[in-house]
KEBA-70785 format. One record per residue (C-alpha): x, y, z; residue in one letter. Coordinates in steps of 0.001 Angstrom, whole numbers, plus 500000, padded with zeros to 6 digits. Example, Ala and Ser with C-alpha at 12.3 -4.5 7.8 and 13.67 -1.06 7.14 Angstrom:
<recs>
512300495500507800A513670498940507140S
</recs>
This chain:
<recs>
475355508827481565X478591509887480873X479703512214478546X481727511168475297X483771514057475088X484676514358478827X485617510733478860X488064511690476060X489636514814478102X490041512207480359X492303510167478207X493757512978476600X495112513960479914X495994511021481657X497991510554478324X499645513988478803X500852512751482275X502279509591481130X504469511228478312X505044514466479451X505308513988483092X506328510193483495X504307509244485997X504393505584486746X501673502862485148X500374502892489005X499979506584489205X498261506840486104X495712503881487330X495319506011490207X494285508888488905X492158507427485899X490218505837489395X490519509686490979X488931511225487847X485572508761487210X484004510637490455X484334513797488019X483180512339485245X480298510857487248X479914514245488754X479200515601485304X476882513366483901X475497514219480794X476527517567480891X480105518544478798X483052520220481257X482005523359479079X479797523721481479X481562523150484269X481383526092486384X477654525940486423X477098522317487249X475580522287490746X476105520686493139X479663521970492769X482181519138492795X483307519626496694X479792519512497280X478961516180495669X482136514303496738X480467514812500656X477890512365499036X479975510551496994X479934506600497236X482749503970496900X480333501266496338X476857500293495612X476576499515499574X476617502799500656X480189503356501922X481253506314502433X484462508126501175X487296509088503463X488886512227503840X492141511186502438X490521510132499783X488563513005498940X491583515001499151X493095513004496402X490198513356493946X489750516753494222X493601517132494697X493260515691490506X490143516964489301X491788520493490265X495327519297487870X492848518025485405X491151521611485243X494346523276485240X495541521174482143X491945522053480040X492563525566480712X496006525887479538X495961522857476692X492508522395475361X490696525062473391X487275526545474569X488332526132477822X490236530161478683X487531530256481275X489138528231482986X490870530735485561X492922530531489068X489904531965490504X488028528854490195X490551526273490148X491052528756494153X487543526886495011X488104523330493984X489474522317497427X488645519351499412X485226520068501581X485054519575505620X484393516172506577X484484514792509972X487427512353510565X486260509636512628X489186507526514748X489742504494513094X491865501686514893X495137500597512940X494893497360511508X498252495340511890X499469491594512309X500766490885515602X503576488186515882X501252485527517718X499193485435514633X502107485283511951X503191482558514290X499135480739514140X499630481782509984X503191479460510440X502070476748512106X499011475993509835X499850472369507491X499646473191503913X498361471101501477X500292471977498393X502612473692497176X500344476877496786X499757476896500642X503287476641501275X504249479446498969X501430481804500384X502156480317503946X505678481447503291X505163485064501550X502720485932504872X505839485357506656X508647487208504378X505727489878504287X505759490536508529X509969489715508717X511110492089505652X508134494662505920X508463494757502173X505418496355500142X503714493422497960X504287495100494840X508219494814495004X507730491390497264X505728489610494079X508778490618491503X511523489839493883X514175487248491909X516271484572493982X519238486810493486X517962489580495372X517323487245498916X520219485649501162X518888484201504112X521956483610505662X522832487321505551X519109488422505967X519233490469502957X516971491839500702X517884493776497833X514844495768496433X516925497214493752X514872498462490417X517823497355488369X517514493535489431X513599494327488067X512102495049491874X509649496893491228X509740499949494405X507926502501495391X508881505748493533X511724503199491996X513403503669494961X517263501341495392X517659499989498874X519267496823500988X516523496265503717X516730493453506167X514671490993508073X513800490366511697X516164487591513326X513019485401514624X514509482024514107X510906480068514444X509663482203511465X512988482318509395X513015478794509430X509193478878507921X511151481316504878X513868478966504627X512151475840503953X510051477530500704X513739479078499660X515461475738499703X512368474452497084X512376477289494654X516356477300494439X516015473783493557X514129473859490537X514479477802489192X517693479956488531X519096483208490142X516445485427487747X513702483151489282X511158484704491561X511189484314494686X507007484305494718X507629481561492047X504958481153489095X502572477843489779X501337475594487042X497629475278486456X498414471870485157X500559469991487879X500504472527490751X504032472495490979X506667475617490642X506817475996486661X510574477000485594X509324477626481801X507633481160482805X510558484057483146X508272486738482895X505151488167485294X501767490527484871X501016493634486199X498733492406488413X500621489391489799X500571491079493478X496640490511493303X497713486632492973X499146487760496467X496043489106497681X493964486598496542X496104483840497754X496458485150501507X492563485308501504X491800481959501053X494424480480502890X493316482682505695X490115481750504925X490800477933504833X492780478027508364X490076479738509914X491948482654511029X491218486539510089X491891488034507314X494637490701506586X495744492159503539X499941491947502715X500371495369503419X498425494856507209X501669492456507579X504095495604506675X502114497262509297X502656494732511857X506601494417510957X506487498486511864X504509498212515063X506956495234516493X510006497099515498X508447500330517151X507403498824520388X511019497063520811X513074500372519672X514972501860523164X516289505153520841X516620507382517965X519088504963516116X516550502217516605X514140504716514645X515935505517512210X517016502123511446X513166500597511439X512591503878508895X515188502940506653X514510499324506755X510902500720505239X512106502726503223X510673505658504248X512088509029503209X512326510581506799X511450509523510058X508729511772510247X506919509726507684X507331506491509636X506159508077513188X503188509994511449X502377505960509471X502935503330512085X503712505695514995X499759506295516955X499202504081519497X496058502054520027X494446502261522808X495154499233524523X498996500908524597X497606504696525546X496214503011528702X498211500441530060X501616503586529280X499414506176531015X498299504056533639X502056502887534129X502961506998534816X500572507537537609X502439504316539031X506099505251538614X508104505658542075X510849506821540668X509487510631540737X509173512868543083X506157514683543058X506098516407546495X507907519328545168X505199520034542113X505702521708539188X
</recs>
């Protein structure tokens, strides 16, 4: 059970980081999520207590669960829970009285345990199955709009979150332009302002195009581009100007059982940035390439795109590796 008054340092804090440090609605989701393994952590027993609570907290969060089904955490994840249960502690002891215990001693041991990282295979959409995605009939206007977004997702690379609040005035397909600027209400990562730009792939353009020309016929410029469906008629509904929070799980939702209807596996949106990335990768001949795919992500650095979308599976490891021991272009007689 968890304790009342934790819970409220809980809510005390999270609102100290949404006044005091802005941090977006997002962030603040994040680490409400972050902060339940602590308060889970301390059961019954009030953060008073806290430095005698055993197991300590790295301790636990090596047996910590996401789920009832027994999954287990990963290490990134960790990181990030103890990365906030150690800001949380350093708020109580500087804000909250009853808590000067609280010293940099202690907050020194709240650091993320040692956990093995196993090698997971990157999950991406390959360009034969956003073709299989385009070529699948839709039955109403749903389909086509989900059929559609699948398609923008893998040509733009665009994160679903700005992708679901994109209005008709920030897309022109002729120029292949996509304007994820904050001020036309796309909402960005980190409210970043950029003019990205999608693949020329005429087959799958023309799959884009064909949803464009039917929202632009019945919404304005402010429309979205993702455009609002009636319950009623199952049409595109001009009437509603405004969207939720949590229209991009509408997105998420949507892919899934149009995946699931087509027969063909599932990927989340943001496996379809992935496989935009990966394409763009494999075709690139040199830095400028790079630095253009990074920028079309909007990435802050190259670094961050290479250390993302940049490992190789395995497949690629051995067919390039095999390809050097085959190269006749080097002379090895003379060694090294």
């Amino acid at each position: 059970m968890i304790h009342r008054s934790n819970w409220k340092y809980v809510l005390a804090y999270l609102k100290y980081r949404q006044e005091v440090d802005q941090i977006s609605i997002s962030s603040q989701r994040l680490h409400e999520t972050w902060l339940r393994h602590l308060l889970e952590w301390a059961d019954s027993q009030s953060f008073e207590r806290v430095q005698k609570i055993r197991p300590t907290f790295p301790e636990y969060m090596l047996t910590a669960r996401m789920n009832t089904e027994g999954e287990k955490l990963s290490p990134i994840y960790v990181r990030h829970v103890v990365g906030a249960s150690r800001s949380f502690f350093d708020w109580m002891g500087k804000y909250q009285r009853g808590f000067s215990f609280i010293n940099q001693a202690w907050l020194d041991t709240l650091k993320p345990p040692r956990m093995t990282i196993e090698p997971v295979e990157h999950e991406y959409v390959t360009i034969e199955e956003v073709r299989a995605i385009a070529a699948v009939p839709v039955r109403s206007v749903g389909e086509q709009r989900i059929q559609a977004s699948a398609v923008f997702w893998f040509l733009s690379g665009i994160r679903v979150g700005a992708f679901v609040t994109l209005p008709l005035s920030a897309i022109d397909l002729k120029e292949r332009t996509v304007k994820q600027w904050p001020r036309l209400g796309v909402k960005t990562k980190f409210q970043k302002h950029a003019t990205t730009y999608l693949l020329d792939i005429p087959d799958l353009l023309e799959v884009v195009k064909k949803w464009d020309d039917e929202v632009r016929a019945v919404l304005q410029s402010k429309g979205f581009w993702f455009a609002p469906i009636s319950p009623e008629t199952g049409e595109i509904d001009p009437t509603i100007s405004k969207v939720g929070y949590h229209r991009n799980v509408r997105a998420r939702k949507d892919i899934k059982a149009f995946l699931k209807s087509a027969n063909l596996p599932y990927h989340s949106p943001h496996k379809f940035r992935h496989g935009n990335a990966v394409y763009c990768l494999k075709l690139a001949k040199d830095v400028h390439d790079l630095k253009a795919i990074s920028q079309n992500l909007m990435h802050a650095n190259l670094s961050v795109t290479d250390g993302v979308y940049g490992i190789l599976s395995d497949n690629d490891v051995t067919r390039r590796i095999g390809a050097l021991g085959k190269r006749k272009d080097q002379d090895m007689s003379g060694g090294i």
